[in-house]
C-alpha positions as CSV (number, residue, x, y, z in Angstrom):
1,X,-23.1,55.8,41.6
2,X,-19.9,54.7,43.2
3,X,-16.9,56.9,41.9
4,X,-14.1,54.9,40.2
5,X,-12.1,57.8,38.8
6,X,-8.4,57.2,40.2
7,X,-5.4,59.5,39.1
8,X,-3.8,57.8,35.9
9,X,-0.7,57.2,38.1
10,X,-2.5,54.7,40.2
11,X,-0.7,51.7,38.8
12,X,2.8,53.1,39.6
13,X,1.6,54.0,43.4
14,X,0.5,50.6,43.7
15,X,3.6,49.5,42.1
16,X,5.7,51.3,44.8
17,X,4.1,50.2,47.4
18,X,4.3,46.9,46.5
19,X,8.2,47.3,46.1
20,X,8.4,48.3,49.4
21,X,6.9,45.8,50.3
22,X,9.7,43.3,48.4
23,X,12.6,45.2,50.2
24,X,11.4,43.9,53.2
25,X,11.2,39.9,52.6
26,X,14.2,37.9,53.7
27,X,15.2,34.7,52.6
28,X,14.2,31.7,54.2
29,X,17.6,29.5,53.3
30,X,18.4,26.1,53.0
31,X,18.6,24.0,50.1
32,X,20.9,24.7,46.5
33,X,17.3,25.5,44.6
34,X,16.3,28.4,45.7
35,X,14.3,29.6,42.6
36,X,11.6,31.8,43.2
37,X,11.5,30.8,46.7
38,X,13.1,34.6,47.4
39,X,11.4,37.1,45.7
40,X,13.2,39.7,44.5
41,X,12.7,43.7,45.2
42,X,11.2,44.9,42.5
43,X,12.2,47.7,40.2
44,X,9.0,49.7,39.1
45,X,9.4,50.8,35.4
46,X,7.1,53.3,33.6
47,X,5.5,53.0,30.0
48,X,7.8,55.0,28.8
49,X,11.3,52.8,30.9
50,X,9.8,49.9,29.2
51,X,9.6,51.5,25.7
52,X,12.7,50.5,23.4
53,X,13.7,52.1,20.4
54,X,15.1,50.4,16.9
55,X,17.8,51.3,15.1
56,X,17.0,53.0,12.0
57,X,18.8,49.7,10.5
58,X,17.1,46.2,12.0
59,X,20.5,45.2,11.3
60,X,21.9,46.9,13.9
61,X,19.6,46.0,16.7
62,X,20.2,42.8,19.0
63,X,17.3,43.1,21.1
64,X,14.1,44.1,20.5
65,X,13.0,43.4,16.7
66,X,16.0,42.0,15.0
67,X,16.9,40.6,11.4
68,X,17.7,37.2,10.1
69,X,21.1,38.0,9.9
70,X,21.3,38.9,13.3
71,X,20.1,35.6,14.6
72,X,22.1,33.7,11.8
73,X,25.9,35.0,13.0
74,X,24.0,34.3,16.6
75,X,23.7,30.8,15.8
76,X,26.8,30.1,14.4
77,X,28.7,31.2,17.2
78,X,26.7,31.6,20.2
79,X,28.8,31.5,23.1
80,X,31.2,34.2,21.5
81,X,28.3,36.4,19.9
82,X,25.9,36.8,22.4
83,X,24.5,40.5,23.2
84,X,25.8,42.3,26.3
85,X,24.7,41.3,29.2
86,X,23.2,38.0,27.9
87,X,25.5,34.7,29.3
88,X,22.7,31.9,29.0
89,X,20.9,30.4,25.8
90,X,19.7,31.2,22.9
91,X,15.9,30.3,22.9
92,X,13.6,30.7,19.9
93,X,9.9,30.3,20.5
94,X,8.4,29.8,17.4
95,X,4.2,29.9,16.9
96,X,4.3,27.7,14.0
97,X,6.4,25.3,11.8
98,X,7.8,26.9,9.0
99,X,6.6,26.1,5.2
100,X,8.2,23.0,3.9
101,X,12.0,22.7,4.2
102,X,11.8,26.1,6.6
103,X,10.4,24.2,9.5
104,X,12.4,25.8,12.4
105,X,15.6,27.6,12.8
106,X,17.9,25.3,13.7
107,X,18.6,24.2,16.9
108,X,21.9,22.7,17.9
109,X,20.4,21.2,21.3
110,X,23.7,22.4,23.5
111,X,23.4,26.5,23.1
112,X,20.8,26.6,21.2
113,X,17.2,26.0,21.4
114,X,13.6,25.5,19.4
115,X,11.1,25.6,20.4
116,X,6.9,25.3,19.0
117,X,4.7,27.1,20.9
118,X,0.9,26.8,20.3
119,X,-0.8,30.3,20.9
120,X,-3.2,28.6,24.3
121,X,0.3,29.1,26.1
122,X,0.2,32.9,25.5
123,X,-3.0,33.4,26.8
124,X,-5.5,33.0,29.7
125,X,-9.1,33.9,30.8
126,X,-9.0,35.4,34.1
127,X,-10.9,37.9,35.8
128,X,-10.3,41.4,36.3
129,X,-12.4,41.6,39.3
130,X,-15.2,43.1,37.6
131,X,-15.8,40.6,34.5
132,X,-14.1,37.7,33.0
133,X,-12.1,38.4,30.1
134,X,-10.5,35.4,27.5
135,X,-7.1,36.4,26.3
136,X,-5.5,38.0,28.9
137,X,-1.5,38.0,30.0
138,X,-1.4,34.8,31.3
139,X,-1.0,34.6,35.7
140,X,2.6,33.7,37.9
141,X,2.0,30.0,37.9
142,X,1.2,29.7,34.0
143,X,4.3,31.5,32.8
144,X,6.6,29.8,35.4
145,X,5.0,26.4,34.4
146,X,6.3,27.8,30.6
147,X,9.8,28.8,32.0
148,X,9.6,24.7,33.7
149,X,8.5,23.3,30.2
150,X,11.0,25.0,28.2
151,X,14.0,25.4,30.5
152,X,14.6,29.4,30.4
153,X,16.1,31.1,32.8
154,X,14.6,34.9,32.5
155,X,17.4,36.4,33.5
156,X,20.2,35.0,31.3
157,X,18.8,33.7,28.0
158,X,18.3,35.3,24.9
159,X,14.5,34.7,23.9
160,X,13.7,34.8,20.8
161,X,9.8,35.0,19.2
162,X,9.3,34.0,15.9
163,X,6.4,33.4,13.5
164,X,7.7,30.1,11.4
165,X,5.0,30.9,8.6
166,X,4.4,34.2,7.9
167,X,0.9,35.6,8.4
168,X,-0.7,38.4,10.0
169,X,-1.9,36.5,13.0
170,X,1.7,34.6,13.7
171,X,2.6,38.1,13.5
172,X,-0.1,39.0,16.4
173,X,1.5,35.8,18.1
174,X,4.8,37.0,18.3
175,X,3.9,40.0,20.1
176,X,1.9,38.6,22.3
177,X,5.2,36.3,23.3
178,X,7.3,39.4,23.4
179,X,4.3,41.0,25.8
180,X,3.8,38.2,28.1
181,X,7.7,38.2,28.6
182,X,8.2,41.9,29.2
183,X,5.1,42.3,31.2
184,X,6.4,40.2,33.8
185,X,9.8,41.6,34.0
186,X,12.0,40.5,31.3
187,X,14.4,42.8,30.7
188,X,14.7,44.2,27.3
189,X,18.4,43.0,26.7
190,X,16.9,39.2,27.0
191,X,14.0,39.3,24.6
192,X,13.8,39.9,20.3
193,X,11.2,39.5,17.9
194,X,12.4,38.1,14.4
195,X,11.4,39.9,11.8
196,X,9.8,38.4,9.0
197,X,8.7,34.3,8.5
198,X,11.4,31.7,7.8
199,X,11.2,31.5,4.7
200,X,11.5,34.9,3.7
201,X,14.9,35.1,6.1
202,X,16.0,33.4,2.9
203,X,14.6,34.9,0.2
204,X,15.7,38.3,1.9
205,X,19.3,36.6,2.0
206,X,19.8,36.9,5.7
207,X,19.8,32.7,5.7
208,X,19.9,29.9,4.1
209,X,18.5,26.4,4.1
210,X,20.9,25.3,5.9
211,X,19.7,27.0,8.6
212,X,16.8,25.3,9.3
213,X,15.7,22.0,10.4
214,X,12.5,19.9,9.9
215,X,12.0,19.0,13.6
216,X,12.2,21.6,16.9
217,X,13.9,20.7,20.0
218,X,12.0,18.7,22.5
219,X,10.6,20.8,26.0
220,X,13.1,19.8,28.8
221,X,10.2,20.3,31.1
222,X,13.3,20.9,33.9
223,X,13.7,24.5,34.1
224,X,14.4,26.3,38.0
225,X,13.7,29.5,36.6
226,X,10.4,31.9,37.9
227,X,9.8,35.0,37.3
228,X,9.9,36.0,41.4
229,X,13.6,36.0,40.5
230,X,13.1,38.8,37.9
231,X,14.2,42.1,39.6
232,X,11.4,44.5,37.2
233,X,7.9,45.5,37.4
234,X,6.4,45.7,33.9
235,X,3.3,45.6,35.3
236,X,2.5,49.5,33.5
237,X,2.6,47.4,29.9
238,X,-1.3,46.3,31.1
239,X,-4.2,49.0,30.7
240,X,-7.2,47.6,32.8
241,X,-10.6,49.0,31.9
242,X,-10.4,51.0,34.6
243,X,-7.3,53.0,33.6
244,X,-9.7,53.4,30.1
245,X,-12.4,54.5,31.8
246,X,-10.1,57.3,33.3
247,X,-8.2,58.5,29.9
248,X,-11.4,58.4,27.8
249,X,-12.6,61.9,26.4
250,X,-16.0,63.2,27.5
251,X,-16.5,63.7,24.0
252,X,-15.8,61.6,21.3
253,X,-12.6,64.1,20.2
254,X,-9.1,63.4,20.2
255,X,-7.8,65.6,22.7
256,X,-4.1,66.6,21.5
257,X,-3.1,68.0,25.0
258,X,-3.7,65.1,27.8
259,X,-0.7,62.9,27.1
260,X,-3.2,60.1,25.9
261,X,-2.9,58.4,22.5
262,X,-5.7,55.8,22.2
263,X,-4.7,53.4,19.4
264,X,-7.4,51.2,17.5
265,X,-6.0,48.4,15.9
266,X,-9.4,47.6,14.0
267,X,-10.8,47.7,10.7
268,X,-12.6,50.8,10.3
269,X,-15.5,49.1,9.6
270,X,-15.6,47.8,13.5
271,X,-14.1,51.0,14.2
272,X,-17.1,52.9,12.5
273,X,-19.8,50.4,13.7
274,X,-20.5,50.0,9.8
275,X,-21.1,53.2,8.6
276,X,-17.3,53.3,6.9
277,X,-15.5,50.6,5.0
278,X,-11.6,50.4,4.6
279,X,-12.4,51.5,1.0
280,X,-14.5,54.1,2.0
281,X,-17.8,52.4,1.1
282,X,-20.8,51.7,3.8
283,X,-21.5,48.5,4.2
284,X,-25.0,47.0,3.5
285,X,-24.7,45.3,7.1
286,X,-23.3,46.5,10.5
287,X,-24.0,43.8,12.4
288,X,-21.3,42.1,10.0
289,X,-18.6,43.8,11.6
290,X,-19.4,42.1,14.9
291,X,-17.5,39.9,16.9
292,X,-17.6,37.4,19.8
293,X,-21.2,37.9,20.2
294,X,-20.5,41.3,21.5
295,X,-23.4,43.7,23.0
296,X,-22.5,46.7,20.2
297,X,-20.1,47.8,18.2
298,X,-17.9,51.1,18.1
299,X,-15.5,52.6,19.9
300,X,-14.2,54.0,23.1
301,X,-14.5,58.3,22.5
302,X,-11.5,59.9,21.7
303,X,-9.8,57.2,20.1
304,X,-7.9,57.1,16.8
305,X,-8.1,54.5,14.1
306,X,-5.7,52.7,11.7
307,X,-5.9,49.4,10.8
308,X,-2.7,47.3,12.0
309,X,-2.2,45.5,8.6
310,X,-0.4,48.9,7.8
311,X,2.2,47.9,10.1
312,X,3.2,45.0,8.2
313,X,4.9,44.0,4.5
314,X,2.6,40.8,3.9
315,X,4.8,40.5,0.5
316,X,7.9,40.5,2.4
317,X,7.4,37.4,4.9
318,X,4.9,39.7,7.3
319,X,7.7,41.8,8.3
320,X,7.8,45.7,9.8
321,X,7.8,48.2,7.6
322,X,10.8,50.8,7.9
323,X,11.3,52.8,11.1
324,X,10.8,55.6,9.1
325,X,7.2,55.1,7.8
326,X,5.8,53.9,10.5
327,X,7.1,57.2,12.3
328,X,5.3,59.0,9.3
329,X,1.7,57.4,10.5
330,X,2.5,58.6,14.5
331,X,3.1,62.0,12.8
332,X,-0.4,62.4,11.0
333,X,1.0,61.6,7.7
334,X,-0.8,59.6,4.8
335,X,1.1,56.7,2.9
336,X,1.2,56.0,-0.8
337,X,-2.2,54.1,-0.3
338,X,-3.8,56.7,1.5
339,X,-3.6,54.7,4.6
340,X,-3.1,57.2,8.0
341,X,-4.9,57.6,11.2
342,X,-8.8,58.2,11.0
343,X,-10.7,60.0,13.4
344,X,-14.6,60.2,14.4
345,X,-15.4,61.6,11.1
346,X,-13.7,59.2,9.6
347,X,-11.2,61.9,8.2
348,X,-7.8,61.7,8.5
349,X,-6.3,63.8,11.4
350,X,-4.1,65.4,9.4
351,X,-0.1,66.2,9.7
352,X,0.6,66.8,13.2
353,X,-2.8,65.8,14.5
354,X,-2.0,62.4,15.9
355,X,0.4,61.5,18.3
356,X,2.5,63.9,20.5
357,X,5.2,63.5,21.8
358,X,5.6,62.8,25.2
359,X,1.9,60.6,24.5
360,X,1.1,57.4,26.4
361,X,-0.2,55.0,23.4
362,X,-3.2,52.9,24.8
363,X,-3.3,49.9,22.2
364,X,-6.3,47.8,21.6
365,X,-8.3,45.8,18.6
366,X,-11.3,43.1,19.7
367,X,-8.9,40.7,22.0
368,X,-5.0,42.5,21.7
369,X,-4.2,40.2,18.9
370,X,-4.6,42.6,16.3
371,X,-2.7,45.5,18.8
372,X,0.5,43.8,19.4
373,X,1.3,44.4,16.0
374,X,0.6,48.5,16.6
375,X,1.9,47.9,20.0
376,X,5.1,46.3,18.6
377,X,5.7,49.2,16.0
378,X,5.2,52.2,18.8
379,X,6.8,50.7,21.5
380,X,9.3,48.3,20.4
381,X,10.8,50.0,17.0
382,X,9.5,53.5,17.7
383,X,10.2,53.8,21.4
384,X,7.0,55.4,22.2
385,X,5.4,54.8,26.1
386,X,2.4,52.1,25.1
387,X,0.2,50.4,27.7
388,X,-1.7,47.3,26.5
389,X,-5.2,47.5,27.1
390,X,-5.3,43.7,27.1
391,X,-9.0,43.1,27.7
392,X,-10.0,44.8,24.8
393,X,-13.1,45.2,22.8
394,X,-14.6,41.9,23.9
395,X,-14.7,43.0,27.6
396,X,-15.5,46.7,26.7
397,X,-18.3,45.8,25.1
398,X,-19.3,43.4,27.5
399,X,-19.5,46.2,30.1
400,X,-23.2,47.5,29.5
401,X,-26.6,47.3,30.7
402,X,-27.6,46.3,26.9
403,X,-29.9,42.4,27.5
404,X,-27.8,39.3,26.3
405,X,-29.5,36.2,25.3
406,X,-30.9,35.0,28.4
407,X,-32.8,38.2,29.3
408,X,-31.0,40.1,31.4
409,X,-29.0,42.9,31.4
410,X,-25.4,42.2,31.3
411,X,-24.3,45.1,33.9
412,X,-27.4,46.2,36.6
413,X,-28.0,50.0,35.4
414,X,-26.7,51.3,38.4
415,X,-22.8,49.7,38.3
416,X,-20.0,51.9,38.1
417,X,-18.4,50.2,35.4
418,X,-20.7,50.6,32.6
419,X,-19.1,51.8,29.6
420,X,-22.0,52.2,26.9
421,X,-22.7,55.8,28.4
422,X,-22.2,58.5,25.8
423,X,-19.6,60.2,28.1
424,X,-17.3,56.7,27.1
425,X,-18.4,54.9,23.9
426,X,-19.7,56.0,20.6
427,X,-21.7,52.3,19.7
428,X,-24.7,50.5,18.1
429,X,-26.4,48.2,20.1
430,X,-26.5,45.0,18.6
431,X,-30.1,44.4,16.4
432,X,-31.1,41.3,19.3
433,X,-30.5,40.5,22.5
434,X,-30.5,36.7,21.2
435,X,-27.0,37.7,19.2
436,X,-25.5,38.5,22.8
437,X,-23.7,36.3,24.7
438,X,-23.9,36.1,28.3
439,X,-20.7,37.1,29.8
440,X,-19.5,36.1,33.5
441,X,-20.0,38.7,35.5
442,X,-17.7,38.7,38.9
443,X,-19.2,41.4,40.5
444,X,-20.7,44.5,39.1
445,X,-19.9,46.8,42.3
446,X,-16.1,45.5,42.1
447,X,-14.1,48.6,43.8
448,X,-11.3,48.1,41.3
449,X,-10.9,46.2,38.0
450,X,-7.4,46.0,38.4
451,X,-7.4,42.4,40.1
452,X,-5.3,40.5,37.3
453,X,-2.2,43.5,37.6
454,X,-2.4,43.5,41.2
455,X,-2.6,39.7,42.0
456,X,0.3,39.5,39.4
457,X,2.3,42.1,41.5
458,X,1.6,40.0,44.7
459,X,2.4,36.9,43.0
460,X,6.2,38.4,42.0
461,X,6.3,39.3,45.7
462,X,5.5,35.8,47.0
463,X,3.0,37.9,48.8
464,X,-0.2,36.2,46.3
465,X,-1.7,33.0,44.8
466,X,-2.5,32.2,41.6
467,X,-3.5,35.5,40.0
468,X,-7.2,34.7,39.8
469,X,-7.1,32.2,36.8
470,X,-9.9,30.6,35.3
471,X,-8.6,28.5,32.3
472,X,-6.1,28.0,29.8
473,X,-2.1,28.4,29.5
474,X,0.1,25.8,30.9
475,X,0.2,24.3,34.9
476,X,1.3,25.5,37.8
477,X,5.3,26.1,39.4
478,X,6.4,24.9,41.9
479,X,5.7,25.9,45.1
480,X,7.6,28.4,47.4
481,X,8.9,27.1,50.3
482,X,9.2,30.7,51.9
483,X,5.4,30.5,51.6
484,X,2.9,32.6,49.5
């Protein structure tokens, strides 16, 4: 069986190589637009570089997740109250329109912009070299084709991500727009989540009605902007299936002394494979808890559970709970509902039996909707080092040599990259093979599964194509005239 274990540091070897690699390209001249036609050398950035920490008060933050009232005094004097560092616009991207009179915050068309952005432009299925996977970080040309449509220069503008009406999955939204962003090099000082829905900007008192508008701006579709002209390499924010594979226990036990925190976003129900409810109950049906025609249900060993609607105050317009308590979950610590982190046993860990500090938090759920709300809370407000592991349940499930519909087995028995072996998973097969989907299988032998991050690393260095898309997100950029 061919060996895939690689050191967990592989991504930021292959990182600095590639910036080596950057230092040496030279610009081809000529012409005023030069955008992305000179790649920039690359700055490689950790998990834990990338990792941003809140104030204790939202108030006080201008990057990363910020309050109402932040982006209110922004708006009403832009040019004069823009962060440090920040000299372009401001740009709100907002997943929906607002409830009725709340539609969008107000743009004023000169300094600042907003925008609607449906949730396709977030996302793309692409292959990983090994299987194709929906939902994934969208590739060069997509993201440049958004930084055409809406005119943002990555460098310079303040982006902004915003829910319009609040709800758990505009929430999962605006964390995917705040990891797309940062994955590909944004720097931290240029991007902020808003916390909380329009509407409750006002009932909270940050806004007013005045500050919204019942129509966004319209796309400019003229932007010169790509992201080869963003000096970072984010590219550690992405866990592939391979880097699982490697940070997996041989055991289904949280082990406290490896530096791995493996987050599941899920209900504990999916978590469990139905043998555990949220309310502690077993549910009459496990197949109930499956998804996406998936092969079985369960969970990668060694991970940890808790549900991300903990993150949130669905009351309060979907907003993140204090600093404070969700530092009290990373901790071990049970809240007023008896919500904490859940093991195996379906126990909770207990005080000091969850994360550790100096951890790596691997965040997941069925697609990374669900963990970009956990993923926001650890590494946007509580400045933990999280990795995304952006293919998810769908593709780890995918990964076996259980029979889909049409009669064969997903995975050959002998590929490397199974992972419904006891030594990865703790599952339940689904109860037929006709309840399987067949997934596209790119090649079972693949000798990495890290073709999305490294075509995406080629790609910043004008050095790639298209980063192996298959589907979905927006066009492509134009091209570079320096070649590659």
């Amino acid at each position: 069986m061919r060996d895939i274990s690689l050191s967990s540091t592989h991504w930021l070897r292959s990182a600095v190589l590639g910036s080596a690699v950057a230092l040496a390209l030279v610009g081809c001249g000529g012409g005023e637009d030069t955008s992305g036609a000179n790649p920039v050398a690359q700055n490689v950035h950790t998990p834990a570089q990338i990792a941003q920490e809140s104030a204790d008060n939202y108030n006080d933050n201008v990057n990363g997740l910020i309050t109402g009232a932040t982006l209110k005094r922004w708006m009403g004097d832009w040019v004069n109250q823009r962060p440090p560092g920040v000299t372009g616009k401001l740009v709100i991207l907002q997943s929906s329109a607002g409830p009725e009179g709340f539609e969008f915050v107000k743009p004023d068309n000169k300094t600042v912009f907003t925008y609607q952005v449906p949730t396709s432009e977030w996302v793309q299925t692409r292959s990983n070299g090994v299987i194709q996977t929906v939902s994934m970080v969208p590739d060069g040309p997509t993201i440049d084709a958004l930084l055409k449509k809406y005119g943002i220069d990555p460098n310079n503008d303040m982006i902004v991500c915003s829910m319009g009406t609040g709800s758990f999955s505009l929430a999962m939204n605006q964390g995917r727009c705040w990891y797309m962003f940062r994955y590909w090099g944004l720097d931290k000082k240029n991007l902020a989540i808003l916390n909380g829905s329009n509407d409750w900007q006002v009932t909270s008192g940050a806004m007013t009605a005045a500050d919204f508008a019942a129509t966004a701006s319209n796309p400019p579709n003229n932007g010169i902007w790509s992201v080869r002209d963003v000096p970072n390499d984010n590219t550690a924010l992405q866990a592939s299936v391979e880097d699982m594979i490697n940070v997996v226990t041989s055991s289904d036990v949280n082990d406290l002394t490896d530096g791995v925190f493996i987050w599941d976003a899920r209900s504990i129900d999916q978590y469990s494979a139905g043998e555990i409810d949220e309310n502690g109950n077993v549910p009459a049906n496990y197949m109930s808890t499956f998804q996406n025609s998936g092969s079985r249900q369960g969970h990668p060993n060694g991970t940890l559970q808790l549900n991300y609607v903990n993150m949130l105050l669905a009351a309060q317009g979907y907003s993140y709970k204090p600093k404070s308590q969700l530092m009290a979950y990373l901790d071990g610590q049970v809240d007023a509902a008896g919500k904490g982190f859940s093991d195996s046993t379906y126990q909770h860990v207990g005080v000091g039996n969850a994360y550790q500090p100096g951890d790596t938090i691997y965040a997941y759920c069925e697609t990374t909707f669900r963990a970009m709300i956990t993923g926001v809370a650890s590494a946007v407000i509580l400045g933990k080092p999280t990795r995304f592991y952006d293919g998810a349940m769908v593709e780890w499930n995918s990964l076996s040599s259980i029979v889909a519909a049409d009669g064969n087995p997903i995975l050959p028995a002998d590929s490397p990259w199974r992972t419904d072996l006891a030594s990865r998973s703790y599952f339940k097969p689904a109860s037929s093979p006709l309840l399987i989907a067949t997934r596209q299988i790119t090649d079972p032998y693949a000798a990495t599964a890290n073709k999305i991050i490294n075509d995406d690393r080629a790609y910043k260095l004008g050095t790639g194509g298209n980063g192996g898309s298959t589907g979905g997100g927006g066009g492509g950029a134009p091209s570079n005239p320096c070649g590659g």
